[in-house]
Structure formats: C-alpha cells, structure tokens
N, C-alpha and C positions, 0 to 999 in steps of 0.2 A: 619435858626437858626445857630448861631454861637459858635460851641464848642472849647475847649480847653483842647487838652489831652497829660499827663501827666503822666508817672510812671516811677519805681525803683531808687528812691530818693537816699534810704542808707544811711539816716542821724544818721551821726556818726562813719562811714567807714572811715580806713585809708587806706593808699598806700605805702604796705610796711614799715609802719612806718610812715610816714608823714599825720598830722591831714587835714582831708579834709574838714571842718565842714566851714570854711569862705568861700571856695568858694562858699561851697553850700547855705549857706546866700546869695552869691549876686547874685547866678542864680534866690532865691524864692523870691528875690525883683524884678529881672530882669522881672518872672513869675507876680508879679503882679501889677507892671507896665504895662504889656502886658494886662492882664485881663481890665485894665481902662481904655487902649487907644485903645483898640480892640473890647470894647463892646462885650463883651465876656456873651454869655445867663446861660454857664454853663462848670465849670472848672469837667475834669474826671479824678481821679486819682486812675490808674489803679495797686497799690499795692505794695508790698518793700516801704513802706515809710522810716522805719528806717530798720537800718543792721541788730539789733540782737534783740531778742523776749525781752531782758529787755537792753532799752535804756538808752542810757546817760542820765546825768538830760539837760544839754545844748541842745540836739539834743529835746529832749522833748518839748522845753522851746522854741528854732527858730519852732519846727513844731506850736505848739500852737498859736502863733504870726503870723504867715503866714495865718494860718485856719481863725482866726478872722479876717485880713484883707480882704480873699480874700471873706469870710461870707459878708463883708460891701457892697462889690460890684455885687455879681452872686449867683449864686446855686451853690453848691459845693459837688460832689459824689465821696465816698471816699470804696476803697475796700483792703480789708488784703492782703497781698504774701506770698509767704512759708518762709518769713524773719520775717516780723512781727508775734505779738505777738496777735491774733484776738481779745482774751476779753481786752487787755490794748489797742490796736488801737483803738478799739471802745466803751471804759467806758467810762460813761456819755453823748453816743450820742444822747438819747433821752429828755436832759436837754438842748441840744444844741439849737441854735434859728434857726425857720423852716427853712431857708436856705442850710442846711447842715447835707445831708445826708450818712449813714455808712450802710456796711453791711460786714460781720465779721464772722459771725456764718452760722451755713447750716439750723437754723429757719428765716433768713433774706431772703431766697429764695424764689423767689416768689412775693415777695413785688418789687414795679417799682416805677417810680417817672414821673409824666408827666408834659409836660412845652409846651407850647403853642406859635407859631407863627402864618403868614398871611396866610400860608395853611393848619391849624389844628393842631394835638398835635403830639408831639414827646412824645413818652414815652423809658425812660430808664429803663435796666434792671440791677441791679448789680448785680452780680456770685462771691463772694469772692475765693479766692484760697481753694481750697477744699482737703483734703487725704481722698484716698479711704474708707478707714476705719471707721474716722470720721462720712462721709457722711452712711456709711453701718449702722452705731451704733444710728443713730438721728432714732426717731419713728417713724416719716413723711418718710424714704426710706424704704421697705421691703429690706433684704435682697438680693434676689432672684432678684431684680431689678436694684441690686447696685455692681455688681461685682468691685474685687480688681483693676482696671487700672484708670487711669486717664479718658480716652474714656467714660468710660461707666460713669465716675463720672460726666463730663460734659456734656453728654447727660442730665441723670436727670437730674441736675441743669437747663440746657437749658428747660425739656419738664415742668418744674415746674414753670417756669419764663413763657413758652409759652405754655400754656396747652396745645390748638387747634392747635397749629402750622401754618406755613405759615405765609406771610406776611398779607396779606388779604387788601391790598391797604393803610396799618398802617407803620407809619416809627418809627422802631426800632431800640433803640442802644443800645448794649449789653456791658459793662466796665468787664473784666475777666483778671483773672490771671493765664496765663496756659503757656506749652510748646505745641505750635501749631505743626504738622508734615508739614514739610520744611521751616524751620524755621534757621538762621543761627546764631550758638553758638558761645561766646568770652568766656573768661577763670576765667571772673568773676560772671559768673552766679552758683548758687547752685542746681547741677544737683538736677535732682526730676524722674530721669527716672533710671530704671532699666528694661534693656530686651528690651526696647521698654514700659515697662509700663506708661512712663511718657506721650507718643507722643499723642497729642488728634487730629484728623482730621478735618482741616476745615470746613467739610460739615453740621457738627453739625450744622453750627452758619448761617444756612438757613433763620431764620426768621428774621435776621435782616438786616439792611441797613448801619452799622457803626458798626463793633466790636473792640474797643477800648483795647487795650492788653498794658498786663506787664509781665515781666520776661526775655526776652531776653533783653538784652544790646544795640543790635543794632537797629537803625529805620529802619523798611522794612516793607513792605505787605507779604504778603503771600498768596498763590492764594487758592481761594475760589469759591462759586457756583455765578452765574450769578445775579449780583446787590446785589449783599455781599462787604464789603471790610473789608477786617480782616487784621488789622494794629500794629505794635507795633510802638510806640513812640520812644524807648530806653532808656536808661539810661543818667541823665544831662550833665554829668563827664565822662572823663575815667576811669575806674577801674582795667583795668589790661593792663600790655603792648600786649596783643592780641590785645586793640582796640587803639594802637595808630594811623594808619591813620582812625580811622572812626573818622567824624563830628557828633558832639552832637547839639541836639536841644530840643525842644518839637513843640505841635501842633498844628495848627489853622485849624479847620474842619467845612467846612461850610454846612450843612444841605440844599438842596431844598424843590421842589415839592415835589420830587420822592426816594431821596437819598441823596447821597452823589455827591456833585458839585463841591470843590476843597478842594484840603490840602496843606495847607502851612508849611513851616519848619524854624520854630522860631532858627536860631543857639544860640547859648551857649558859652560863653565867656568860655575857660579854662583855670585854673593857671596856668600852667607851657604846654610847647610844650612837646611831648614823644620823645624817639630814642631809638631804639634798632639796638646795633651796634656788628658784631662780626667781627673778624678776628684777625691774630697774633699779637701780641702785638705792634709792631713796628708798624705797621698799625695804630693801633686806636690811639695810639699817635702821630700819625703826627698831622701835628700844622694846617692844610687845616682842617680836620674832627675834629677835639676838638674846632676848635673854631665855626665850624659850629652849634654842640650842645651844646655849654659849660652850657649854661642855661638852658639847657634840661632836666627834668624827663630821665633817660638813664638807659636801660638795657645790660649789655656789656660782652660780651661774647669772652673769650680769647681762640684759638684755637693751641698755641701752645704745639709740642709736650710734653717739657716738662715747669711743671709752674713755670713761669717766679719768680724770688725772688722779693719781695714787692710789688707783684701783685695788690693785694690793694690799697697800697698806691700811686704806679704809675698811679692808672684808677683813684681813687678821685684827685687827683692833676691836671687832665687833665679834667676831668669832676666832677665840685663837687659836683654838684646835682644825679649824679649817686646812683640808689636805689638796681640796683641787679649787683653785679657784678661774674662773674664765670667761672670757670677754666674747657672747655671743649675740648678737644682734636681734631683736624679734622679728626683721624682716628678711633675717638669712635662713634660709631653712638647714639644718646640719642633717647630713646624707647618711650620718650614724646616731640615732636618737642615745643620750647615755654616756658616750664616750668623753675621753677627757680632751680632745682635739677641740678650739674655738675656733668661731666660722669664718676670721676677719683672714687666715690663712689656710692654707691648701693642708687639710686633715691628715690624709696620708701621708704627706712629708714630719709634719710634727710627730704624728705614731711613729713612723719608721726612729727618725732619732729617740724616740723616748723609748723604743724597746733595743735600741741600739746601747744608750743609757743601760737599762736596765740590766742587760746579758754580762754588759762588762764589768759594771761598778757593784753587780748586785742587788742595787736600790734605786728607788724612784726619781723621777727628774724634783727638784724644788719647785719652789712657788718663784722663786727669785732666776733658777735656771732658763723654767717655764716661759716665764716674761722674756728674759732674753733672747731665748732662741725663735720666741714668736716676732720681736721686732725684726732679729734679724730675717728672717722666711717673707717676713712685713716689707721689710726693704729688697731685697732680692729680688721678690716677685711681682714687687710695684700692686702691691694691694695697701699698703700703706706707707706713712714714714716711720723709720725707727725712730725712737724715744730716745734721750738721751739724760 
C-alpha cells in the first residue's frame, strides 16, 4: 500500500514579513500531482495545517481546494496540531464524502480507518494533538489515568486506539502530532514542552508499523522499538533561518507484507534560497559574497565593534532581499545563538515586542521598525544613544 505523508503546512505563515501563502499553493499542487501519478492509496496529514487557530480566509479557501481535489483521487486522513484550531479544522467533517477522514477532538479516539491491499488491511489510527488537560477533562479519561505530561497523554491515546496492544501480525499506522524524545528542533516550531513535559517517548508507538508524525520542522526518523518506524515528514517550506540548509520534502511510504518496505523523499521547490551571513561589515559587503546571495532570503549579522552608520541601508543595498538584519558585537556573547534579538540591547525585551508585534498585526517587526525600537530600548536602558 502506497502512502503519502504530509504535515505542518502553516497555511498563512509569513517570514519575517514576507507572504508565504503562493509558494505554498505550488507545493499543494506539486502534492497532488504527486497523489495522481504516484497512485497514492492514502494522503496522511499529520497536523499544523494552518499557522493560527483562526485562519486567513485565503489560507482557508487554498486548504479547501486542495482537500477536494485530493478527495477525487485517494483517501485523505487529516489530524489537528497545537497550531490548528481542532473544532474549525474539523467542522463539517462528517458532511464530507467518505473519502476523508478528520480527527480533531479526544472523542475521535479510538476510531481507525482501514483500507485494504493484496496482503489484508492496513488499518489507521489518528491521535490528533492532544493537551494534557484537555484529554484529563474528556469523560472517556479518568483522571487518575491521565496525568499532566504529554507521555502519559499519548499513551492513552495510544492504549485507546489499541486497546489490546501489540501488533498481533496487523499492520498499523499511527498519524500523531507530538514532540517525540530525540527528536531535532528548528526555531520555528511552537514549543509544547516545559521541563521536559512535552517529550513523549518512542516506545509508546509499539503497536504500529508506520508512525507518521507532525510538529518538528525537520524530516528524520527517530529511533524506535524494533519494526516501528516513527518518522516526521517536516515541514514544506523553510520557516525560520535555523532551517536554511535543511532540504524540504514530503513522503512516499510504501506498505509491504510486514511493514514498512521504502520511503521515499518527494523534494519541495523553495522560493527564495536562505543565507545567513555574519561578520564585519566590510566583509559582507564585499562584491565576492553579496553577489553570491544577492537573491537570497538573508539573515546578516554585523559584528562590528562599534555600528557602523547606515547599517541598514548598507546591508539592503548589498542584499535586498535581506529579512533580518543586526547589530551584534563579536565581543558580546548573545545568550540565544540564531535568534533575531542584537546584543547592543537586552534580547528578551526586543523578543517580547516583536512577538507582541507579531500576535497583533500578524506579521513581522521591519528592518526599519527593528532599528527603532532597538534605539529606543538603546536609550531607555543606557546601553546606548538613540540615533536620530
């Protein structure tokens, strides 16, 4: 049987400010073109479909569109992430045509979906993304059964999907949306852990033959119990300059006998190449390196001691696509290696407004905001002068 798995979409996420919503139309064409000429038995999409629990109407309107086409061709099993919205990802799923199946809520548990090839059925399980709590609060969990961690939330889920446990010579695949323990994080993922409470352990996911995962950004496996393969897809897109040398894809997973027999890795067309460049000013402006990334998505990071005047203006002129530009010192050490915070002011206060920014306007602070609010934070805190 021939699956196709898929997750953390983020439709309607930008970058820094830049709409990313076309390219992610031509990956969901790219996806189901692939479904038609892959004969594809069943598309799994493993949760993040959209960025924020109330989506764009565009982002709504490309998802819908994608759903019915890829309804014409395959079965289609769709699960929530700690992004989505669970009752609006899955209103009207049961008006849908059988093809396409949702599960969203911690009453979806439980419920499988089975689909049939030359060696018997495969049955799927969906786990939508669960909080602790949530799941402690449904009348179907005691308490007492459902402790506060992630861990223990996905056990249940698991022992509820698989009562009896074991495989029992049945090929299972499990579609979940968690953070697995060893598992490798980029910078656009939306922690879900505290303390460790987020981490769920592989071995949970015993009974199956294909655990199909969403929430980490990056494609990897993760190691697991013997004749398990617990996989994440990653995310279509780059989303934050952490992943700019990772390769984007999604997944062709072929189903035997017994298991899982091959994975293939569909790449992913991206808009724009990444760079994240630092060093003194002089440096990134040399004409060797600006013209290497001149078209580049570019993170640029200036290390002179002290900042250079038209800071700004000298890195967009040299790179115009540049999205984060910042004034870090090379004898300041920054206590977040990656981030978009410069060291000449107090990190945390810039994050806090730029994700204060973000929540409310939707989109990214500018290059020109950026600057501002660094001089003022500059003058405030007597770490520098404002510029004027």
């Amino acid at each position: 049987m021939r699956l196709l798995h898929t997750a953390d979409w983020h439709l309607g996420r930008t970058l820094h400010g830049v709409d990313l919503l076309e390219a992610q139309l031509a990956f969901m064409a790219n996806l189901v073109e692939t479904v038609e000429s892959q004969a594809v038995d069943c598309v799994l999409i493993a949760g993040d479909v959209f960025d924020r629990p109330i989506p764009r109407v565009e982002a709504v309107r490309a998802y819908e569109r994608t759903l019915e086409q890829l309804a014409e061709l395959t079965q289609v099993i769709v699960i929530s992430g700690n992004h989505d919205s669970a009752v609006r990802l899955g209103f009207a799923g049961g008006l849908l045509r059988p093809g396409v199946h949702f599960a969203t809520q911690p009453e979806d548990l439980g419920g499988s979906v089975e689909l049939t090839d030359e060696h018997g059925p495969v049955i799927f399980h969906p786990i939508p993304y669960l909080e602790p709590d949530r799941l402690r609060a449904d009348p179907a969990s005691p308490v007492d059964s459902a402790p506060r961690t992630h861990a223990a939330a996905m056990a249940t889920a698991v022992g509820r999907s698989v009562p009896h446990g074991g495989r029992n010579g049945v090929r299972r695949v499990a579609v979940a949306h968690a953070f697995v323990a060893g598992g490798s994080v980029s910078e656009s993922e939306r922690d879900i852990q505290v303390g460790g409470l987020g981490d769920v352990p592989a071995d949970v996911f015993g009974p199956f033959c294909y655990v199909a995962l969403g929430h980490l950004h990056r494609c990897q496996q993760v190691g697991a119990p013997d004749g398990t393969v617990v996989q994440y897809s990653g995310s279509p897109l780059r989303y934050s300059f952490s992943e700019t040398n990772d390769s984007k894809s999604f997944l062709i997973v072929d189903i035997g006998a017994t298991g899982v027999d091959t994975i293939t890795r569909i790449p992913v067309d991206q808009p724009r190449e990444m760079a994240t460049i630092t060093g003194p000013l002089n440096e990134i402006l040399s004409p060797a390196l600006a013209a290497a990334h001149r078209d580049a998505w570019a993170q640029v990071t200036v290390t002179d001691e002290v900042r250079p005047d038209r800071l700004y203006d000298q890195v967009k002129q040299a790179y115009p696509h540049s999205l984060v530009i910042r004034h870090q010192p090379s004898t300041v050490a920054d206590s977040r290696p990656g981030t978009d915070a410069p060291a000449d002011v107090p990190s945390s206060e810039l994050s806090t407004i730029g994700r204060f920014i973000a929540e409310t306007t939707g989109t990214e602070m500018t290059g020109v905001e950026r600057e501002l609010i660094e001089d003022v934070l500059a003058a405030v805190t007597g770490t520098g002068e404002a510029s004027t």
